[in-house]
C-alpha positions as YAML, in Angstrom:
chain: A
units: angstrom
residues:
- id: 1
  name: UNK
  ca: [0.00, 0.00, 0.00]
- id: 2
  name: UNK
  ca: [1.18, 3.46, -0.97]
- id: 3
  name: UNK
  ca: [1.36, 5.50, 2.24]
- id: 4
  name: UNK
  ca: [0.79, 9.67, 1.20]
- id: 5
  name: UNK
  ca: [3.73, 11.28, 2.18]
- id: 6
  name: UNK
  ca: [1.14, 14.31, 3.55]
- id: 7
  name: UNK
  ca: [-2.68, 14.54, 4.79]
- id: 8
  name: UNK
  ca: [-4.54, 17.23, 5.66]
- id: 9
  name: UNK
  ca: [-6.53, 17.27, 9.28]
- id: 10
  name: UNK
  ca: [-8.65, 20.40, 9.28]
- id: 11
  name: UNK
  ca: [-7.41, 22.38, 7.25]
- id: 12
  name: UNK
  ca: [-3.37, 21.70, 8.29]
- id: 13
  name: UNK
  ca: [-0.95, 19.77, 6.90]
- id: 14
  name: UNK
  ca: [0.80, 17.03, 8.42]
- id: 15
  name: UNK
  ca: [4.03, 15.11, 6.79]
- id: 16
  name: UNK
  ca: [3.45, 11.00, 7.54]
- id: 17
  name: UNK
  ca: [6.66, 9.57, 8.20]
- id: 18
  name: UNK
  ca: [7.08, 6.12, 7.38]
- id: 19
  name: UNK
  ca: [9.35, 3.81, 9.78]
- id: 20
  name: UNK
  ca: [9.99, -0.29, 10.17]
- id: 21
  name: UNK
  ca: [9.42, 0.58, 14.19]
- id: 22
  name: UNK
  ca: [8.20, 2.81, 16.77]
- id: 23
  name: UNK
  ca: [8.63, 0.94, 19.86]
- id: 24
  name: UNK
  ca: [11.04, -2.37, 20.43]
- id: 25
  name: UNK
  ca: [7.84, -4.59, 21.34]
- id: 26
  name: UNK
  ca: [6.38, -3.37, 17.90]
- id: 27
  name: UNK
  ca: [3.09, -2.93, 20.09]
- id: 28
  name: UNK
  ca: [2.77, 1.15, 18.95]
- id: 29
  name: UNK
  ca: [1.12, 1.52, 15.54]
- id: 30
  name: UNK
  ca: [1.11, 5.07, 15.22]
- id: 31
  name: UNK
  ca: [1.80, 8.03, 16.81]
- id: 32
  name: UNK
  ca: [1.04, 11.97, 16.00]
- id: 33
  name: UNK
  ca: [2.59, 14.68, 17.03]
- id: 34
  name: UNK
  ca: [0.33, 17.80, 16.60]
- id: 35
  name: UNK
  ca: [2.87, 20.43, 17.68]
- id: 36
  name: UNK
  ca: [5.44, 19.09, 14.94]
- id: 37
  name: UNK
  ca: [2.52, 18.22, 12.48]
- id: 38
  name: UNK
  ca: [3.84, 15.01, 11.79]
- id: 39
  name: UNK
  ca: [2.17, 11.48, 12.23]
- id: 40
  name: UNK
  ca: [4.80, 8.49, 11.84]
- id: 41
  name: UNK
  ca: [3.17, 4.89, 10.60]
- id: 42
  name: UNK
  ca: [5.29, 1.77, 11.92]
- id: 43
  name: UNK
  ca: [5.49, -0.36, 8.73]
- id: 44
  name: UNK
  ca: [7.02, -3.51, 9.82]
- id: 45
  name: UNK
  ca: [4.83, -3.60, 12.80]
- id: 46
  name: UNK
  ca: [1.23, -3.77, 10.06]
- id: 47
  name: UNK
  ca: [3.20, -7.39, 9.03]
- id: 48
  name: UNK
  ca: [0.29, -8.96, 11.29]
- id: 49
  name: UNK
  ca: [-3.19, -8.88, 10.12]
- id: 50
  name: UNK
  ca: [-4.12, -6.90, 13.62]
- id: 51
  name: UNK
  ca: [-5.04, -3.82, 11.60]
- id: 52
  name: UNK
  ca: [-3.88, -1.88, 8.56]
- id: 53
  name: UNK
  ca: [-1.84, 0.58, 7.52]
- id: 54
  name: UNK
  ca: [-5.00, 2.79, 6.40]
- id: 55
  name: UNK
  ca: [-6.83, 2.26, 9.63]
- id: 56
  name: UNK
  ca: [-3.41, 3.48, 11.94]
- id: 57
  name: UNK
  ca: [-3.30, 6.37, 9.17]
- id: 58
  name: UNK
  ca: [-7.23, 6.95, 9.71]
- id: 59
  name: UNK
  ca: [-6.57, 6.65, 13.87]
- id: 60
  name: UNK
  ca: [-3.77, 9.09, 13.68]
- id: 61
  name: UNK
  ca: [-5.55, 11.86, 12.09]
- id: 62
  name: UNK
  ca: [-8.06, 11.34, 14.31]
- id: 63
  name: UNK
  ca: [-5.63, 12.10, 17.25]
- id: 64
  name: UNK
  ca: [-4.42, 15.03, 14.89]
- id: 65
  name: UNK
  ca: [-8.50, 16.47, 14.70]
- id: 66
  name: UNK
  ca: [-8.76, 16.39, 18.66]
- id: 67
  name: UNK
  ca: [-5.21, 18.19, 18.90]
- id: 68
  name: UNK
  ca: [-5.87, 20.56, 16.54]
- id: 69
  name: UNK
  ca: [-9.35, 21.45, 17.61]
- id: 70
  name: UNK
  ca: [-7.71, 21.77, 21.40]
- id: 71
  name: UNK
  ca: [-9.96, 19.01, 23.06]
- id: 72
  name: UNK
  ca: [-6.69, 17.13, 23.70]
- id: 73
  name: UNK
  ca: [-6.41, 19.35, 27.13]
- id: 74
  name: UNK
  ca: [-9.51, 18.60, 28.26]
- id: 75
  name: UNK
  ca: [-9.54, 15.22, 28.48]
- id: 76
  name: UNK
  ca: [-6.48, 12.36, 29.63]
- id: 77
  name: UNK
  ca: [-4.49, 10.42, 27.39]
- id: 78
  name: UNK
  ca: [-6.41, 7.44, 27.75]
- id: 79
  name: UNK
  ca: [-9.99, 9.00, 27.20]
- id: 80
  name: UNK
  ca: [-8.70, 10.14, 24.09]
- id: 81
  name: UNK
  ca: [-7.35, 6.50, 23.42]
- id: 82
  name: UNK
  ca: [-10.60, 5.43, 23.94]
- id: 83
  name: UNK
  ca: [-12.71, 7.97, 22.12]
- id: 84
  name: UNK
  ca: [-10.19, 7.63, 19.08]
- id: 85
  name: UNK
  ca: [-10.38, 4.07, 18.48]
- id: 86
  name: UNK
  ca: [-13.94, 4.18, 18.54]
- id: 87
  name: UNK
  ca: [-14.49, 6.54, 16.14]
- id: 88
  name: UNK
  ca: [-11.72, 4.69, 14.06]
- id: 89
  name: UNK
  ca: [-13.96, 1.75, 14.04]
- id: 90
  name: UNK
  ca: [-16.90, 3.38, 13.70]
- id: 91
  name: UNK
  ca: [-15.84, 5.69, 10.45]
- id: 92
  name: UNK
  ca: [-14.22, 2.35, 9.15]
- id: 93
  name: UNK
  ca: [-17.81, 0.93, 9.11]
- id: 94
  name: UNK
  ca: [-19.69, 3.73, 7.47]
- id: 95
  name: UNK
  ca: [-17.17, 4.70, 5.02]
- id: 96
  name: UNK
  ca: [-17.99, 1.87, 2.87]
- id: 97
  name: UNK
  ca: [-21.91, 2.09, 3.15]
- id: 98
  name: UNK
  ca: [-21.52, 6.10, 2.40]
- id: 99
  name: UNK
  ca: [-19.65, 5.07, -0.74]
- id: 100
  name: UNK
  ca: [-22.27, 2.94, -1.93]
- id: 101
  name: UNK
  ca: [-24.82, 5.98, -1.70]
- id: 102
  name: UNK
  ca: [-22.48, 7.89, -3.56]
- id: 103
  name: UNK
  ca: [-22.23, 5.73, -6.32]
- id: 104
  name: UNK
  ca: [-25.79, 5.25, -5.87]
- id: 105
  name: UNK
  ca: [-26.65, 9.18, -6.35]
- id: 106
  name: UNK
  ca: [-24.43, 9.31, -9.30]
- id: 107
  name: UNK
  ca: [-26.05, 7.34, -11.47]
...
């Protein structure tokens, strides 16, 4: 899969940075750094069927939204873990059915 070397999260730009490894027990998928603007996708570690590339890319600009928007400081680190990997899921599972009506509307 061909990983975009930028995205843009409301309306700013962040550089994805592509690495074989983020942490030694290859556990961290993702991470996003919204003061640097820069979300980093651990390659190697998407080797296991656990998740995709697309969905880490989808959860990180999710965490990049919530920074940006400043509702980061209002909650802890692992509400917004929680909150972000539910609406990961969730957007996973509409995307395709909003696609469909797309198509659908076109024709």
């Amino acid at each position: 899969m061909k990983v975009p070397k930028f995205v843009r999260v409301l309306g700013r730009k962040f550089t994805v940075v592509c690495v074989d490894h983020i942490s030694l027990d290859g556990l961290v998928l993702g991470t996003c750094s919204g003061s640097e603007g820069i979300i980093t996708i651990a390659t190697a570690a998407h080797e296991e069927p656990r998740t995709s590339v697309a969905t880490t890319l989808l959860h990180e600009c999710l965490h990049a939204a919530l920074h940006i928007s400043g509702h980061t400081n209002a909650m802890s680190d692992s509400t917004e873990e929680a909150i972000v990997s539910m609406l990961t899921y969730a957007i996973e599972e509409i995307m395709p059915q909003l696609g469909k009506m797309h198509e659908e509307a076109k024709h």
